[in-house]
C-alpha positions as CSV (number, residue, x, y, z in Angstrom):
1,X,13.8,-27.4,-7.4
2,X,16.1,-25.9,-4.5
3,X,18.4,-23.6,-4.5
4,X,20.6,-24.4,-7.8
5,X,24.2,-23.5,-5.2
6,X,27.4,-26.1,-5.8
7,X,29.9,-27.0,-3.9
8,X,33.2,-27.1,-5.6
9,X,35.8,-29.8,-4.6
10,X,38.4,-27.7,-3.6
11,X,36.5,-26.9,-0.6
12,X,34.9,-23.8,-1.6
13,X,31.4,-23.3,-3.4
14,X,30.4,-23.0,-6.8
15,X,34.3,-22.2,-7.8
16,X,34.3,-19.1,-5.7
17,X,37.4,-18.5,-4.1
18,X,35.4,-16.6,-1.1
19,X,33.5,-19.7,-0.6
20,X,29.8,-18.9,-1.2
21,X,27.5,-20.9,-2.8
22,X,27.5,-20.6,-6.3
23,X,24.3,-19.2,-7.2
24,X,22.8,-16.4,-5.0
25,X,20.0,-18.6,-3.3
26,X,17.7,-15.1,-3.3
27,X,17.4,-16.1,-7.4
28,X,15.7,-19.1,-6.7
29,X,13.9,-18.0,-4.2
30,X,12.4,-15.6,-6.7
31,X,12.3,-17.9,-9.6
32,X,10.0,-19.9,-7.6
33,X,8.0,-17.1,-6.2
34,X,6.8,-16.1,-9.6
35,X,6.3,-19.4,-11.6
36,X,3.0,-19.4,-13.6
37,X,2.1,-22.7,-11.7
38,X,2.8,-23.7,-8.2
39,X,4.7,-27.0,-8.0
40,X,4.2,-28.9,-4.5
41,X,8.1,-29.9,-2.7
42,X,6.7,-31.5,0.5
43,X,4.0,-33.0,2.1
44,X,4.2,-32.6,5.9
45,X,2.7,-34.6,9.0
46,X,2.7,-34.5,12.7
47,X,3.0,-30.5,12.6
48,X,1.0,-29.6,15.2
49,X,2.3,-26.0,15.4
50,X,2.9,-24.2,12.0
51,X,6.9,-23.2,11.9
52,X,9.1,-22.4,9.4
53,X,10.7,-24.9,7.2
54,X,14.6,-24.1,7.3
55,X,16.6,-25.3,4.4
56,X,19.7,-22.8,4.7
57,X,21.3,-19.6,6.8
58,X,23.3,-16.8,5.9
59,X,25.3,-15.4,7.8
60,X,27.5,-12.9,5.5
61,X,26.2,-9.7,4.3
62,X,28.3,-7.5,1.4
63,X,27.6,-4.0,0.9
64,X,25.7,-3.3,-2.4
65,X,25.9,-7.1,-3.3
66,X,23.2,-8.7,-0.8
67,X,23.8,-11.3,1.9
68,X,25.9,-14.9,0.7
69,X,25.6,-18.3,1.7
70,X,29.0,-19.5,3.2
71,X,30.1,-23.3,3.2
72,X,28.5,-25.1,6.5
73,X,30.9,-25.5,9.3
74,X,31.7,-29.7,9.1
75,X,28.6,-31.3,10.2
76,X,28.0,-34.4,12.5
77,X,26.4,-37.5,10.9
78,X,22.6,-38.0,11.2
79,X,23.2,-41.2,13.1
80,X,22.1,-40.5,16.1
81,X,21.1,-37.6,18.7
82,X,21.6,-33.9,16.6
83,X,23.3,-31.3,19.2
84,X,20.5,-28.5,19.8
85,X,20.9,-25.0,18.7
86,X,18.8,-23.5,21.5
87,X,17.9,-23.4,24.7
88,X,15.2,-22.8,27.4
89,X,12.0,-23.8,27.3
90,X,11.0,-25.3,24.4
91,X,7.8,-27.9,23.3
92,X,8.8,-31.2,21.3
93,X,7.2,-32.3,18.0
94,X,7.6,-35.3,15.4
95,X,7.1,-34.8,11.7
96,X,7.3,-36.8,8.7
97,X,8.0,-35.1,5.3
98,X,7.4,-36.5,2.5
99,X,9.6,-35.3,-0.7
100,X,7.4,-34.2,-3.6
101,X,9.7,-32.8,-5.5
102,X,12.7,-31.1,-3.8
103,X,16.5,-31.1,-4.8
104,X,19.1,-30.1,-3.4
105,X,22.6,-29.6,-1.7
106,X,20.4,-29.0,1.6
107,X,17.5,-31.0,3.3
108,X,15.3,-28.7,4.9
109,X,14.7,-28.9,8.5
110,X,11.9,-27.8,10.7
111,X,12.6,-25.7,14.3
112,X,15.6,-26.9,16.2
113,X,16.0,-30.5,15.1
114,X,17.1,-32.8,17.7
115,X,17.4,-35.8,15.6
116,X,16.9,-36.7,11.3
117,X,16.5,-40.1,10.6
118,X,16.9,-40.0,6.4
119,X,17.9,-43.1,4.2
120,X,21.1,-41.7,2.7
121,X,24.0,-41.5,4.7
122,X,26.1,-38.2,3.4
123,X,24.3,-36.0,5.2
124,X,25.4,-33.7,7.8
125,X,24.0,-31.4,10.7
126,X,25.8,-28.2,11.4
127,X,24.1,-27.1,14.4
128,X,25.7,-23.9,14.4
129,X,24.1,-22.5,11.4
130,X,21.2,-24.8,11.8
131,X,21.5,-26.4,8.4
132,X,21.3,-30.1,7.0
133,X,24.1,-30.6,4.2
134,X,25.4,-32.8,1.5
135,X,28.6,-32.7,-0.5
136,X,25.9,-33.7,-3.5
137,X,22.8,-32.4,-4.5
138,X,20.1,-35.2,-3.9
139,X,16.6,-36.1,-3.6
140,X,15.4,-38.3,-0.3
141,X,12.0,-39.9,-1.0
142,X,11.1,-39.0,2.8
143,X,12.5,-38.1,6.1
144,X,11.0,-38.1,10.0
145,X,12.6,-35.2,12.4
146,X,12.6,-34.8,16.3
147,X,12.6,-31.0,16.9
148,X,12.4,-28.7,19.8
149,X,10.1,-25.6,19.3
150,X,11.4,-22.7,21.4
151,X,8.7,-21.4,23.7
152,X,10.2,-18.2,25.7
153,X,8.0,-15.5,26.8
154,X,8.7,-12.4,25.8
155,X,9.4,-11.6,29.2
156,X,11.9,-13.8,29.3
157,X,13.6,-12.5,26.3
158,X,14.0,-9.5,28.1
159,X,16.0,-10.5,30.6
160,X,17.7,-12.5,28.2
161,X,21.6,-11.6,29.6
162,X,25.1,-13.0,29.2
163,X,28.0,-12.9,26.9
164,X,27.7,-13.6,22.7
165,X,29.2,-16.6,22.7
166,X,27.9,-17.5,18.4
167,X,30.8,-16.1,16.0
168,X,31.2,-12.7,16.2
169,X,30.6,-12.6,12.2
170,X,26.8,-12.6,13.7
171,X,27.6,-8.7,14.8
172,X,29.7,-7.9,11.3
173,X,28.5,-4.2,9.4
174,X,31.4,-3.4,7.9
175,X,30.5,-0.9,4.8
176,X,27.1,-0.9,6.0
177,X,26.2,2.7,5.1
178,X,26.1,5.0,8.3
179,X,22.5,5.6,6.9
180,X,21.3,2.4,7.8
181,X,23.0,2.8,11.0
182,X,21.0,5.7,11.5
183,X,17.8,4.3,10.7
184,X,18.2,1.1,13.4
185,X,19.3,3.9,15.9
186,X,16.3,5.9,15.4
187,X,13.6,3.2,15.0
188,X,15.1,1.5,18.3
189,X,15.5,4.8,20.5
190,X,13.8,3.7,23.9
191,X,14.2,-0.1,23.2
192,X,16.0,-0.9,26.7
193,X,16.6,-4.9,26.0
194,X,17.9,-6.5,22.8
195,X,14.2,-8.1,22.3
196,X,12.5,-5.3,22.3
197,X,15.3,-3.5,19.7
198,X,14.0,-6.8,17.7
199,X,10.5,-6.1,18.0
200,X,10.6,-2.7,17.4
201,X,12.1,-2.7,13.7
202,X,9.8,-6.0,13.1
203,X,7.3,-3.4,13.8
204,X,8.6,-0.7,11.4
205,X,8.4,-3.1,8.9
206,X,4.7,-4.8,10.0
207,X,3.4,-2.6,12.1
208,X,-0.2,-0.6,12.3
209,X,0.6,2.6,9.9
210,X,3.5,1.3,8.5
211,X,4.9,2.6,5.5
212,X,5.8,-0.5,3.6
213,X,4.3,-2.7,1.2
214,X,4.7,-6.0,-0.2
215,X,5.9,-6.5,-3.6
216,X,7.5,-9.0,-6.2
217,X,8.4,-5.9,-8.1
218,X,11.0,-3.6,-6.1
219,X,11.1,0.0,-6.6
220,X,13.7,1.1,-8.2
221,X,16.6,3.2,-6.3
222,X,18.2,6.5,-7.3
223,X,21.5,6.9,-4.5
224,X,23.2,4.3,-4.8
225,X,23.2,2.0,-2.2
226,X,20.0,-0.4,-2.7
227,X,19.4,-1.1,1.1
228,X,19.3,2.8,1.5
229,X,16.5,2.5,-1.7
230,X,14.6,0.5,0.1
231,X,14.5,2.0,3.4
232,X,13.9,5.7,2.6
233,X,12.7,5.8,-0.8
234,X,10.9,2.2,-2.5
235,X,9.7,0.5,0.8
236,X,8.5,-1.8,-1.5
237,X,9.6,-5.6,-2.1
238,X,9.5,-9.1,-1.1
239,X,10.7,-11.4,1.8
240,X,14.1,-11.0,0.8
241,X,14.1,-6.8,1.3
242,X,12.7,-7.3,4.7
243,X,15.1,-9.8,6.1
244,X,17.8,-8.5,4.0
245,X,16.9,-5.2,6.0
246,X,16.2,-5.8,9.5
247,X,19.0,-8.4,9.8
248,X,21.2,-5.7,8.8
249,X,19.6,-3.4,11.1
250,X,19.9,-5.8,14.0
251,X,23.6,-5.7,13.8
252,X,23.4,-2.5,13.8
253,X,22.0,-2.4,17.4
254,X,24.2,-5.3,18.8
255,X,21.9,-8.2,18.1
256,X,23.2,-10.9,16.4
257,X,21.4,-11.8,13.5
258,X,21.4,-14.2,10.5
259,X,19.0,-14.8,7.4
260,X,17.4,-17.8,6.9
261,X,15.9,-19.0,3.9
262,X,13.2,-21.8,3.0
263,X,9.4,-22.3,3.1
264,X,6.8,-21.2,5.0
265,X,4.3,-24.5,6.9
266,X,1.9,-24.6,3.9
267,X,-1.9,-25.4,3.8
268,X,-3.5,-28.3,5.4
269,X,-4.5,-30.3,2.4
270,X,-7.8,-32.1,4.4
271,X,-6.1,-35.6,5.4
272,X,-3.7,-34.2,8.2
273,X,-1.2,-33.0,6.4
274,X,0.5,-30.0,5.2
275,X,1.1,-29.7,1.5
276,X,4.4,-27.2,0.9
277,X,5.0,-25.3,-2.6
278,X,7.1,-23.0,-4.0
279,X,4.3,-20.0,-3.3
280,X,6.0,-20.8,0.3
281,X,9.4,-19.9,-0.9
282,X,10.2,-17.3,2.0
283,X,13.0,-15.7,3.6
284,X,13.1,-14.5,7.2
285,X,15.5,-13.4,10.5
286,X,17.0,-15.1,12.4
287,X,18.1,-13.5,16.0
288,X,20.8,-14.5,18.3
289,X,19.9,-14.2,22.4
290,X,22.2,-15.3,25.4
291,X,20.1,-18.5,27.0
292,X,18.1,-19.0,24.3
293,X,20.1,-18.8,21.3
294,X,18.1,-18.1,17.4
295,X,14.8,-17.5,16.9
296,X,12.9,-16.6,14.1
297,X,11.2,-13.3,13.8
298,X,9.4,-12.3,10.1
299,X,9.5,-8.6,9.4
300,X,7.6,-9.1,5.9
301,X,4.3,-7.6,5.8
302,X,2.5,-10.3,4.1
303,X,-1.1,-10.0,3.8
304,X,-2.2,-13.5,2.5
305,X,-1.8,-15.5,6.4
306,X,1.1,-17.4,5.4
307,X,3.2,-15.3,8.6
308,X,3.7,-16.9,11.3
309,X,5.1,-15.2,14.6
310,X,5.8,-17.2,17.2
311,X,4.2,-16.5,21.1
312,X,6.9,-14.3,22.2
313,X,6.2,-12.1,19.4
314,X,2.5,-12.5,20.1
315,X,3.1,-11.1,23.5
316,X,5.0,-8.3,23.1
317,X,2.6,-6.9,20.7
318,X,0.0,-7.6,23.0
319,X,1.8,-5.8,25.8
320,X,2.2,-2.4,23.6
321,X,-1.0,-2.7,23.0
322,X,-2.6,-2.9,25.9
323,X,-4.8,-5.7,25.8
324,X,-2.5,-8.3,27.8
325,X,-4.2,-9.0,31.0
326,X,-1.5,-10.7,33.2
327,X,-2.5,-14.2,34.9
328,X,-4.1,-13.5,38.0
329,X,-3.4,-15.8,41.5
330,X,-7.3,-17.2,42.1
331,X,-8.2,-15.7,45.5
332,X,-9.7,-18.7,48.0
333,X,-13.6,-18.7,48.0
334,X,-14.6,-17.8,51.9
335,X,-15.0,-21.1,53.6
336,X,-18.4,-21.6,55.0
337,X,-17.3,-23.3,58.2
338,X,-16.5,-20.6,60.9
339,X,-13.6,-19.8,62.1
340,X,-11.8,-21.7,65.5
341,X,-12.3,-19.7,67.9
342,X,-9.8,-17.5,69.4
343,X,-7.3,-18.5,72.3
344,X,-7.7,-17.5,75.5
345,X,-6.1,-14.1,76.2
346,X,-6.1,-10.2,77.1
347,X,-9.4,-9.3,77.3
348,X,-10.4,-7.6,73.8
349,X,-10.7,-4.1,73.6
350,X,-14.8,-2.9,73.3
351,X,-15.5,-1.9,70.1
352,X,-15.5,1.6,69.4
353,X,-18.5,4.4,69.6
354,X,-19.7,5.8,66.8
355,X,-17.6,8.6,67.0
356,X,-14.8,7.3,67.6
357,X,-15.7,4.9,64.5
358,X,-15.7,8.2,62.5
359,X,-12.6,9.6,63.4
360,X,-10.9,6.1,62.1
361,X,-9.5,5.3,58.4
362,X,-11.4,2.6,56.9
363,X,-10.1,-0.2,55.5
364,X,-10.2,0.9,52.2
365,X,-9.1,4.5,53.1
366,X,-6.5,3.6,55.3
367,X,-4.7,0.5,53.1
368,X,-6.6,0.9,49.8
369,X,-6.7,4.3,49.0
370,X,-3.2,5.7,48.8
371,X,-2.3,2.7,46.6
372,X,-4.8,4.1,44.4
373,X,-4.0,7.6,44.5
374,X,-0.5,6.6,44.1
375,X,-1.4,4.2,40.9
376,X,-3.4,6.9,39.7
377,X,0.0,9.7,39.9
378,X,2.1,7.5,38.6
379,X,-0.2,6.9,35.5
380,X,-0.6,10.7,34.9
381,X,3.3,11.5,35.0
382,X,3.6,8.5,32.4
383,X,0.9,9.6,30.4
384,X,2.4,13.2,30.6
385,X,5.7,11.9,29.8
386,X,5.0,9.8,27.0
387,X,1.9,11.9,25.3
388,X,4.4,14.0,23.5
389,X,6.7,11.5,21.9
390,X,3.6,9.7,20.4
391,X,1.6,12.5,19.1
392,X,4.9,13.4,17.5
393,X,5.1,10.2,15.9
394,X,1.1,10.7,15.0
395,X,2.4,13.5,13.0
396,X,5.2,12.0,11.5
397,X,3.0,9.2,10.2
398,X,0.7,11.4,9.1
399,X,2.5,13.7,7.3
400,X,4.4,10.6,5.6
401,X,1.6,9.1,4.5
402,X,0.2,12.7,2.6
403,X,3.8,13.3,0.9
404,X,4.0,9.6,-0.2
405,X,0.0,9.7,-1.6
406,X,1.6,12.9,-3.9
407,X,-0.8,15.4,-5.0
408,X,-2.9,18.4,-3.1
409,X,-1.6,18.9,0.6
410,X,1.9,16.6,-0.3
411,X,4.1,19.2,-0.7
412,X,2.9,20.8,2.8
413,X,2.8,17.8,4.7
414,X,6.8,16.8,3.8
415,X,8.0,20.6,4.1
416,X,6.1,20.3,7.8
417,X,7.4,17.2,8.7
418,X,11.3,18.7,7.8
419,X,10.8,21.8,10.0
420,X,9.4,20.1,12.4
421,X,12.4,17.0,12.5
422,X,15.0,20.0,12.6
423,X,13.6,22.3,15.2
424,X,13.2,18.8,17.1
425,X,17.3,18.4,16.9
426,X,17.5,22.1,18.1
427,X,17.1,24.1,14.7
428,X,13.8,25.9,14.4
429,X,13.6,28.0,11.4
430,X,11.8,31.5,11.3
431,X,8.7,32.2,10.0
432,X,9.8,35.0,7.5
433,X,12.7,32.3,5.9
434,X,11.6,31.1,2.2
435,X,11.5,27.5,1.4
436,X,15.4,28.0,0.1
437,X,16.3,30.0,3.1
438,X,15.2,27.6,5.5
439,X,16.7,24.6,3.5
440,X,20.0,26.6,3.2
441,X,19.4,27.0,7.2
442,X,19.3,23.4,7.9
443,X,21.7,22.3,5.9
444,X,24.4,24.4,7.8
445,X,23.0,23.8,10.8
446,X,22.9,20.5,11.1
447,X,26.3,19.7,9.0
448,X,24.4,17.9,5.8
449,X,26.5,17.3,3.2
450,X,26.0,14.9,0.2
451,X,23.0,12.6,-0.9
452,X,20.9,14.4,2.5
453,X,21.9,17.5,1.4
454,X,20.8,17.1,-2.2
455,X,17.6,15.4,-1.1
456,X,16.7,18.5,1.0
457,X,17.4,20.7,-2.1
458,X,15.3,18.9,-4.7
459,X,12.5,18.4,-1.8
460,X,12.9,22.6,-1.2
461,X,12.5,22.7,-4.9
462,X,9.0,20.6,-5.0
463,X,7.7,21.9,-2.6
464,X,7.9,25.4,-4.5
465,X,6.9,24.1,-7.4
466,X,4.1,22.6,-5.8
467,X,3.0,25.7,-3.7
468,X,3.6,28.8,-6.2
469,X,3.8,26.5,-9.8
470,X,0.7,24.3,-8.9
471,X,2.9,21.4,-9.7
472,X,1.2,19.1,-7.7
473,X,3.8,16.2,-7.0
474,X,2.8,12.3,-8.2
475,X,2.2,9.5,-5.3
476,X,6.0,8.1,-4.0
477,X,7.9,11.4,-4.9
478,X,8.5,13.0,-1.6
479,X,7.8,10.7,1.4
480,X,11.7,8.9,0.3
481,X,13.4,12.5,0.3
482,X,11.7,13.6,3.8
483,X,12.7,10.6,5.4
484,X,16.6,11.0,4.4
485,X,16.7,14.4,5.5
486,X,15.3,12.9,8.8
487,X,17.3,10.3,9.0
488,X,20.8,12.7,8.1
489,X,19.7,15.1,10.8
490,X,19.2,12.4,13.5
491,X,22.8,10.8,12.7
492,X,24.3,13.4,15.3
493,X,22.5,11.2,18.1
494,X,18.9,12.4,19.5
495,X,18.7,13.6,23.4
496,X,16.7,12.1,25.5
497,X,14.8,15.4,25.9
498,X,14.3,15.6,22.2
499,X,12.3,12.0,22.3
500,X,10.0,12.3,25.6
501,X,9.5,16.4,24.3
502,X,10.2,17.1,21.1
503,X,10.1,20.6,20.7
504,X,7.6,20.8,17.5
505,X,4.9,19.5,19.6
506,X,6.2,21.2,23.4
507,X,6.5,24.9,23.4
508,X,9.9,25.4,25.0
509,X,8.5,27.6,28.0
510,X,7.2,24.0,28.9
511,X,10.2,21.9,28.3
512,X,12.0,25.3,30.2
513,X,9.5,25.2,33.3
514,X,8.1,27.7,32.4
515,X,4.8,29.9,32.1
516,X,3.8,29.6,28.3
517,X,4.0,32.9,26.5
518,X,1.4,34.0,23.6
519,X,4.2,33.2,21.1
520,X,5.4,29.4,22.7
521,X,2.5,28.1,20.5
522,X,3.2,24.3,20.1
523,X,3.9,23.9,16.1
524,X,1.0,21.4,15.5
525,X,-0.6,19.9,12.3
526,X,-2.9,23.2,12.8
527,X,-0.5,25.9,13.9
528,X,2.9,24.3,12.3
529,X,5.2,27.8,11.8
530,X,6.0,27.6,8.0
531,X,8.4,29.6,5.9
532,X,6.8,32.7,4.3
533,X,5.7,33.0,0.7
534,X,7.4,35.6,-1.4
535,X,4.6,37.9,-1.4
536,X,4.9,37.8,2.6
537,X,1.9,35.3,3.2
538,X,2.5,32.8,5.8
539,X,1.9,29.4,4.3
């Protein structure tokens, strides 16, 4: 069992003159994934924290074709001390992995391995795709590994800064459709630090109210370009969508970002140890920061445990939630012994009469209580400030999740969340335009052309089959079609302004400074100016 690649002897792999492996390492990911019966590969102890078992990376990605495993850079012997791959702090562990079953070109490796001692001697470490190699496929009876588990805080990723100095290859998205490019853009708007553009697409993919779903069996696609599928239409598949996906996506944003393939830690088997099948056949990302250098972050949405997301990614969902209570400095308990008493001096001033006593700020209303009036301002701009851009995306995941459930209230809910995407990017439509008129609107508005431009067309046309044909559209048929008319109308960049008050939600005599009129309504779930029925009816 492993991942069925070759290397050739001319150098290359699997007789491929553009040197990758010669079997796409995805197919046995998923041959093992569904096998009838799991068949146990390792037995693990000494694993004190649960961490991905590593057996290869990939670093380059091929439009329409899927990402390919490249020949390792040559390798240093596993003779002695293994050069790290990271940096910072980190804790240190010691396993011992027992081979049940497990053959391969590549011996799998735990965290940042710091030194391998094996019984065969062909094996190499190339530490800058973190891989174990062999010119041979083989099978070692056993193995023990020193490793270094990163441990940055999320904090500390933050401030992460420096030049890229992995291989530019890291960054590559050539023929990566501009939609994809679109979709990292959007998700990441407001992500000031290359962590948090990480976190936030590991949350698109896993986070509360998400629209994705995990899957052995992949939607199918309709436009062409299976990474565009997957991201606007299917948002269903396994572990090798995801970090297909958001490694991709990283790119897009400037992070450098890799896919690594191998096994997640297993279940404890009762005696210590950690018993490893092909059920934990998994594929995950891989992100590149100055300081620090890769670390793992799982943007699959499984639902059976088997994630595991290290403490920085811990942390930074506790942050944007609002449950993480920084560490507070322990004030002294007051001593018991009295102060020493005071030096001789100026005679002390008597203390003051009780009017005087009135006229003076207090303690806590002459130190405390501007701090707190201050606190409390600053938390009602903020909250004024960022109220808008979050009930917008209330609404967005709202209405996504009524289109993509199909039937009664679909139809409205998608033709909504369009109106309301375009008059966000500066196009409102009228009330009296029909569904075609206001599709027509937007389309030469906003410069669509193409697949968007289609997708708004047969979306205008379901939704008037749906409102005046009682059509009522099935679950998945709409949600994929709203969110590529989204996504085409953001591609010209969103402002700032559009983000913090999106005008679907702000009336603009708000966003203008100004006194709200009787027609400024904001365009709510509620109130949501829709295009007129033929009969003249506003729906």
């Amino acid at each position: 069992m492993g991942t069925s690649g070759r290397f050739d002897a001319t150098g290359g792999t699997g007789g491929n003159a553009d040197g990758s492996i010669g079997l796409n390492p995805f197919t046995s990911l998923r041959g093992q994934l569904t096998r009838s019966e799991p068949r146990p590969l390792f037995s693990v102890r000494g694993l004190e924290t649960p961490t991905y078992l590593r057996a290869l990376t990939l670093q380059t990605y091929v439009p329409q074709e899927g990402w390919k495993a490249g020949r390792p850079l040559p390798g240093v012997p596993l003779t002695g001390p293994l050069p790290p791959s990271t940096s910072g702090p980190a804790a240190a562990q010691d396993v011992q992995v027992e081979n049940l079953g497990f053959r391969d070109y590549w011996l799998p490796v735990f965290g940042d391995p710091t030194r391998i001692a094996v019984a065969s001697p062909s094996w190499a470490y190339d530490a800058a795709g973190g891989i174990v190699y062999s010119e041979r496929a083989q099978s070692e009876d056993g193995w023990t590994q020193s490793m270094r588990l990163p441990e940055p805080s999320a904090d500390q990723l933050r401030a992460a800064s420096g030049p890229t100095t992995v291989d530019r290859a890291y960054l590559d998205t050539d023929g990566v459709d501009p939609r994809v490019t679109a979709i990292a853009r959007e998700v990441t708007a407001g992500a000031a630090t290359p962590f948090d553009r990480a976190m936030a697409l590991e949350n698109h993919f896993t986070g509360p109210g998400s629209p994705f779903t995990y899957s052995l069996a992949t939607a199918p696609g309709s436009n062409g370009d299976a990474l565009v599928d997957f991201l606007t239409r299917g948002r269903t598949g396994y572990c090798e969508q995801y970090a297909s996906a958001m490694a991709v996506m990283l790119r897009a944003v400037d992070v450098p970002a890799r896919v690594a393939v191998g096994f997640t830690a297993g279940d404890a088997d009762g005696s210590g140890a950690r018993t490893i099948t092909t059920e934990d056949a998994h594929a995950w990302v891989e992100a590149w920061f100055p300081g620090y250098g890769w670390l793992t972050f799982d943007p699959t949405p499984l639902a059976d445990g088997r994630t595991i997301d290290p403490a920085y990614v811990q942390q930074a969902r506790e942050q944007e939630s609002g449950t993480h209570a920084a560490e507070q400095t322990p004030q002294p308990e007051p001593s018991a012994t009295p102060p020493p008493p005071e030096a001789a001096g100026p005679t002390p001033e008597p203390p003051p009469t009780e009017e005087q006593a009135a006229d003076r700020p207090t303690a806590a209303t002459g130190s405390w209580w501007p701090l707190v009036v201050a606190l409390l301002l600053a938390a009602a701009v903020l909250a004024v400030v960022l109220t808008p851009g979050l009930w917008r995306r209330h609404q967005y995941s709202r209405r996504a999740g009524l289109a993509r459930a199909g039937g009664d209230g679909a139809a409205t809910a998608a033709w909504d969340e369009v109106l309301a995407a375009s008059r966000d990017h500066g196009v409102p439509v009228p009330p009296g335009d029909t569904v075609r008129a206001a599709a027509d609107r937007i389309i030469e508005r906003h410069g669509l052309s193409g697949r968007p431009a289609e997708a708004l067309r047969e979306l205008a046309g379901r939704v008037e089959a749906s409102w005046y044909g009682g059509m009522l559209p099935g679950p998945g048929t709409l949600d994929g079609l709203v969110d590529e008319v989204r996504t085409a109308i953001a591609a010209g960049g969103t402002p700032l302004r559009a983000r913090v008050l999106p005008a679907s939600v702000v009336p603009e005599a708000v966003r203008r400074g100004r006194r709200p009129a009787d027609d400024d309504a904001p365009a709510d779930d509620l109130d949501q100016v829709r295009t007129s029925r033929p009969d003249g009816d506003v729906h």
